[in-house]
matplotlib code that plots the C-alpha trace (Angstrom):
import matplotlib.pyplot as plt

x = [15.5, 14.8, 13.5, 11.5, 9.4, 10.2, 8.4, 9.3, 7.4, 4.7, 5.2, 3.0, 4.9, 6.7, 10.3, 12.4, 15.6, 17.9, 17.8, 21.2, 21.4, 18.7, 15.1, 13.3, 9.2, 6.7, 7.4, 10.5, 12.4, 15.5, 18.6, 18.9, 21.1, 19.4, 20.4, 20.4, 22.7, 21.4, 17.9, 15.3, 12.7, 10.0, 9.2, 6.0, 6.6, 9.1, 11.7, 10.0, 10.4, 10.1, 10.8, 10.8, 14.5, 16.0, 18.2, 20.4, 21.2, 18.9, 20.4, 21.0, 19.6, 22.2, 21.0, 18.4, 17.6, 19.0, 17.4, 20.4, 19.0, 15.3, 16.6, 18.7, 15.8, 13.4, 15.9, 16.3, 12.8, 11.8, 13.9, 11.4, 9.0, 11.7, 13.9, 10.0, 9.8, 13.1, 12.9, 9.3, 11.0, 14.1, 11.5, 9.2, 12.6, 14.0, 10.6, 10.9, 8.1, 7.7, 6.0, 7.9, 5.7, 8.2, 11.4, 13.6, 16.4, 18.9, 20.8, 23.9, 22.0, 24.7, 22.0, 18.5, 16.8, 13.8, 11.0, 9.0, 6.7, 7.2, 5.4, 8.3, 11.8, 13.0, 16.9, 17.2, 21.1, 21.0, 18.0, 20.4, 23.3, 21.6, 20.0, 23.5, 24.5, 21.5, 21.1, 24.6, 24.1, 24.0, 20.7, 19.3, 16.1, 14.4, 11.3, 8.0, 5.3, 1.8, 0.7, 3.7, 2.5, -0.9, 0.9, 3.0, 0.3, -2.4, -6.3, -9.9, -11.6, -15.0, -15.9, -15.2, -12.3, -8.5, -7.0, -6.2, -2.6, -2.1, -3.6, -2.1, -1.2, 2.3, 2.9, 0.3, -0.8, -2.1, -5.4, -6.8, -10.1, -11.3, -11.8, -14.8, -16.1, -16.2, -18.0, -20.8, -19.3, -19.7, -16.9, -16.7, -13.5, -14.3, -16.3, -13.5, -10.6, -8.9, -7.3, -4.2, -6.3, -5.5, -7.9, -8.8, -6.4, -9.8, -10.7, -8.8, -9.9, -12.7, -11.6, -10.9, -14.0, -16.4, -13.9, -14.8, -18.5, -18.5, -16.9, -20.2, -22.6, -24.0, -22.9, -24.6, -27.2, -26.6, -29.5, -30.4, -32.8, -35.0, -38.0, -39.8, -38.6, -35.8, -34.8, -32.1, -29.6, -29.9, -28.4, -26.5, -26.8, -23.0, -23.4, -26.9, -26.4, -28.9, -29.9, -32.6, -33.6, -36.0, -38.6, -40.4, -43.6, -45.2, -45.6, -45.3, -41.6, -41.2, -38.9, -37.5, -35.3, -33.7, -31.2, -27.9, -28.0, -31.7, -31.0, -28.8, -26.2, -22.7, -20.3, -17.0, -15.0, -16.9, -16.1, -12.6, -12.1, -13.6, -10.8, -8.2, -9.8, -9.8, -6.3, -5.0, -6.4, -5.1, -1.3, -1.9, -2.6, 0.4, 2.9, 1.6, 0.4, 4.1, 5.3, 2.9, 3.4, 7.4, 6.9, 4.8, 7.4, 10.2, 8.5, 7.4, 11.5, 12.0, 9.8, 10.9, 14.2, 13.6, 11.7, 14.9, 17.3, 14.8, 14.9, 18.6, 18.9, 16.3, 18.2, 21.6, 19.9]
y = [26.4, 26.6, 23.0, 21.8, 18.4, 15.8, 13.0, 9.7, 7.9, 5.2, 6.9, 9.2, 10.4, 13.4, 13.7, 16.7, 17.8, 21.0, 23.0, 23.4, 26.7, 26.0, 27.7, 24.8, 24.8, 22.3, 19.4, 20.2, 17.0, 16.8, 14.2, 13.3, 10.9, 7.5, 5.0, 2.7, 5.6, 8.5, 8.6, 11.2, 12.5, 15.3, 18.3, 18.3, 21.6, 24.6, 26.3, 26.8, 27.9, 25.0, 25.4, 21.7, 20.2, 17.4, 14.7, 14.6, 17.2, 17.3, 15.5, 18.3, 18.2, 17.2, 19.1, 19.2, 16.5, 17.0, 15.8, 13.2, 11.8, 11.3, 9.4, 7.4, 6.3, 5.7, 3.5, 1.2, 1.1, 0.0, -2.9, -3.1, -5.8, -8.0, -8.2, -8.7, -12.1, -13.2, -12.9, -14.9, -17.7, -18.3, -18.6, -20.9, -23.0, -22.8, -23.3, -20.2, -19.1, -15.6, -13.0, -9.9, -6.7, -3.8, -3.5, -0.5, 1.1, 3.6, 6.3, 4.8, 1.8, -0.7, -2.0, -3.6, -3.3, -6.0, -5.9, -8.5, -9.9, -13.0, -15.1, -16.4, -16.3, -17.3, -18.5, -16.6, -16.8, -18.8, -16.4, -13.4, -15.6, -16.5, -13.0, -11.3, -13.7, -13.3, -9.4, -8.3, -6.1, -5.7, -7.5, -6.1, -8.7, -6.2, -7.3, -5.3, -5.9, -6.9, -3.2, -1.7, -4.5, -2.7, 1.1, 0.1, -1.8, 0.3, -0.6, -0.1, 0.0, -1.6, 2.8, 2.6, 5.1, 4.3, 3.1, 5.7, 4.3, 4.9, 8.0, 10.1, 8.0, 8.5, 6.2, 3.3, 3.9, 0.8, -0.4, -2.7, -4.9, -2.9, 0.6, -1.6, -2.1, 1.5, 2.4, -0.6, -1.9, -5.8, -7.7, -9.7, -9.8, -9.8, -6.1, -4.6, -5.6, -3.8, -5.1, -6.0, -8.4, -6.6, -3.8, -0.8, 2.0, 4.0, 3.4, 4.7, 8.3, 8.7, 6.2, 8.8, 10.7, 7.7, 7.1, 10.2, 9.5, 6.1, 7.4, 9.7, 7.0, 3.8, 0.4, -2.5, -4.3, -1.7, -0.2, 3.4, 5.3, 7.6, 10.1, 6.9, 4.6, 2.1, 0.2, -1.5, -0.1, -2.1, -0.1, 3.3, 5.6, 7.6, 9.9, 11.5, 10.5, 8.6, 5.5, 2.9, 1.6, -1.3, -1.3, -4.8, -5.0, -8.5, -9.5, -6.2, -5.1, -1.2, 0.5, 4.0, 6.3, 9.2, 11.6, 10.8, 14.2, 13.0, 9.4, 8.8, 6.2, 5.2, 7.3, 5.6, 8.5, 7.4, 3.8, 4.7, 6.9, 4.0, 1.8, 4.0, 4.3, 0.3, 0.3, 2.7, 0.4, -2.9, -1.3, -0.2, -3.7, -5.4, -5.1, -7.7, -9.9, -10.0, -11.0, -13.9, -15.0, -14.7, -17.2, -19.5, -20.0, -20.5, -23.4, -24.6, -23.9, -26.1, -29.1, -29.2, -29.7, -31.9, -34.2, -34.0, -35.0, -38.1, -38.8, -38.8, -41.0, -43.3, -43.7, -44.3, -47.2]
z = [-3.3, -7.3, -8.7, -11.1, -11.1, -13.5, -15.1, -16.7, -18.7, -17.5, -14.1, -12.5, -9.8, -9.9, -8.8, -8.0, -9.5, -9.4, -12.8, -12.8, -14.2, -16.9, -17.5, -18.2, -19.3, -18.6, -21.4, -21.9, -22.8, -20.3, -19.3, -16.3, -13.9, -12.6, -10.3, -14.0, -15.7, -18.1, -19.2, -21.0, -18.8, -19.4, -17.0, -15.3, -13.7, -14.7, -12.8, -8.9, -5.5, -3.0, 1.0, 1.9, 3.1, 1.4, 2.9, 0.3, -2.3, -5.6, -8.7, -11.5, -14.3, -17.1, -20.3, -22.7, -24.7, -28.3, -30.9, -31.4, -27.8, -28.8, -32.0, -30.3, -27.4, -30.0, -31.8, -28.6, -27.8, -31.5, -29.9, -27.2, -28.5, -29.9, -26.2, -24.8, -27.6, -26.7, -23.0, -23.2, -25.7, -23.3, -19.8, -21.3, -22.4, -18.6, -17.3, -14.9, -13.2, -14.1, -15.5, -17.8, -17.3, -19.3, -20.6, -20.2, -22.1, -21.1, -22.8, -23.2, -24.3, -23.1, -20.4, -20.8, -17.7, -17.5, -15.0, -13.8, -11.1, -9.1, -6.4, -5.1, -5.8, -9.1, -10.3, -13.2, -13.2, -16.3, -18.0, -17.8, -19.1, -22.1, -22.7, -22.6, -24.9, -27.7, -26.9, -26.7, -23.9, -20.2, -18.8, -15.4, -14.1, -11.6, -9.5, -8.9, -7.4, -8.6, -7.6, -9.9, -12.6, -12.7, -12.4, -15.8, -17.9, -16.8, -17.4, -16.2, -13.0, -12.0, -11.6, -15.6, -15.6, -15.7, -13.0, -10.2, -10.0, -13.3, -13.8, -10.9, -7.6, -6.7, -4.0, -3.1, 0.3, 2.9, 2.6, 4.8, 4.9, 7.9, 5.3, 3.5, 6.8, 7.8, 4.2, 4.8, 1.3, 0.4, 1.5, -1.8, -2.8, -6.9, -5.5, -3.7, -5.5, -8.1, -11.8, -9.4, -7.3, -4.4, -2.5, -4.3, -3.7, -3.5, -0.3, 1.5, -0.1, 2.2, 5.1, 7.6, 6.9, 7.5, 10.7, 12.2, 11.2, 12.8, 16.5, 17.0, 16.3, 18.4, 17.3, 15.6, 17.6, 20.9, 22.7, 22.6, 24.2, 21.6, 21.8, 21.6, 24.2, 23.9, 21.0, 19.1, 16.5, 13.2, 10.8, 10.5, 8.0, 7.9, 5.5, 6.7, 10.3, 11.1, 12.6, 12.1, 15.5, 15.9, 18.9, 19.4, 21.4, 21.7, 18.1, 16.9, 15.5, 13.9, 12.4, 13.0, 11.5, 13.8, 13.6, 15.6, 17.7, 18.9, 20.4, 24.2, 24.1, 25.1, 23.3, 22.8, 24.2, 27.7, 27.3, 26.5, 29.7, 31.9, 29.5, 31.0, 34.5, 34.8, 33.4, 36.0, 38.9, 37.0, 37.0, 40.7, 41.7, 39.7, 42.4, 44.4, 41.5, 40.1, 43.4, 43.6, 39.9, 40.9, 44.0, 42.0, 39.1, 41.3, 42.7, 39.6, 38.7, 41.7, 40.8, 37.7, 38.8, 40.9, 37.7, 35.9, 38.4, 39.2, 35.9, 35.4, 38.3, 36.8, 33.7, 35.8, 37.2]

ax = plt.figure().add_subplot(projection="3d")
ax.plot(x, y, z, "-o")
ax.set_aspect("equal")
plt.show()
């Protein structure tokens, strides 16, 4: 199937449309159908072959962007900070809480599509009233989220470079607490967090790689046996593989540092066979556990029964 990848602008992600006849070069300016009507878009990729199936069929692409079309977007988004004033004037007056991040203008320019981010839900019926009324257009309120907010407006990373969502991230993938964990990074959350407030995107890059490193290494504060007798794991070093094992004689405590492949300990994949093993016996056993914890709620059915009805008759008298 021929398609090329298209890009809009203040959006990194790439999107892939039929080139409906056309031979079309990487920034070429193109129109193309949205969900919020006709828009200009630029290619990111000419005319190529691509073997993944699609649910539905690609959207074509509608024609090249004349120069009539680029006038008449940059005439509507000259608009742009005056519709951002306006909106900002009329929330502060209906004391809404909410926060515009970008305003949006279609082709046609009949519609102004206005995002903005939310903590909880906002009446804004009598915002878009008002706004139809000073704009003369259609007004569209559409909520992102604080991610999206970042994506849009854009900004710096505690690395120093711009941020990875909007530089080249196309979706935002999960992140979770426990990825820090994994890469021995400091759970602080002004450390980890990114320009959103939320956990850096970036770590999940190397998450499953530290995973992997983690399942062939001894836990925290577990004993090992080493070349020099037993001790007790108090730090690992993922990257290099290595482990810092403590050894305490009387007073004496010492430190030392040995390679992964040289210590003896309980591998995980052991303790999750004899997981599985205990399982297996547990769900052999159930049988005549279920019919004991069946006998025992029918007579706790029965004597509670029995409550009520005294109870009733309690009340009658």
């Amino acid at each position: 199937m021929e398609v090329v990848g298209i890009k809009f602008k203040n959006n990194s992600k790439v999107y892939y449309f039929s080139p409906n006849g056309l031979n079309l070069k990487e920034n070429d300016a193109v129109v193309v159908e949205t969900p919020s009507g006709l828009d200009i878009a630029y290619i990111k990729k000419g005319n190529f072959e691509l073997t993944e199936d699609f649910y539905e069929p690609l959207k074509p692409v509608v024609r090249l962007a004349t120069e009539k079309d680029l006038m008449d977007k940059e005439k509507f988004m000259s608009r742009r900070d005056d519709v951002l004033k306006t909106t900002k004037e009329l929330i502060l007056k209906l004391s809404l809480d909410m926060k515009i991040v970008d305003v949006e203008f279609p082709l046609d320019g009949q519609k102004i599509i206005i995002s903005y981010v939310c903590e909880d839900r906002v009446d804004f019926r009598e915002l878009v009233k008002e706004l139809a009324t000073v704009l003369k257009a259609r007004i569209e309120l559409k909520q992102i989220g604080i991610r999206d907010q970042a994506k849009i407006v854009g900004g710096i990373g505690i690395c120093g470079q711009t941020c990875c969502c909007g530089r080249f991230l196309d979706d935002f993938n999960k992140v979770s607490i426990k990825m820090a964990k994994n890469q021995n990074l400091s759970l602080n959350p002004t450390k980890i967090s990114g320009v959103c407030g939320r956990l850096m995107c970036c770590l999940e890059y190397e998450n499953n790689t530290y995973a992997e490193a983690l399942e062939l290494m001894p836990k925290i504060n577990s004993l090992v046996t080493t070349p020099d007798g037993e001790g007790t794991v108090v730090y690992n070093d993922i990257l290099n593989k290595k482990c810092t094992v403590k050894f305490i004689k009387g007073d004496d405590v010492k430190l030392n540092d040995y390679e992964v492949e040289k210590i003896k300990f309980n591998k995980p994949a052991i303790q999750k066979q004899t997981d599985n093993t205990s399982n297996v016996k547990k769900q052999e056993s159930e049988p005549a556990n279920n019919n004991k914890t069946e006998n025992a709620l029918e007579k706790t059915n029965k004597t509670k029964k029995h409550k009520k009805y005294g109870k009733k008759n309690n009340n009658a008298k």
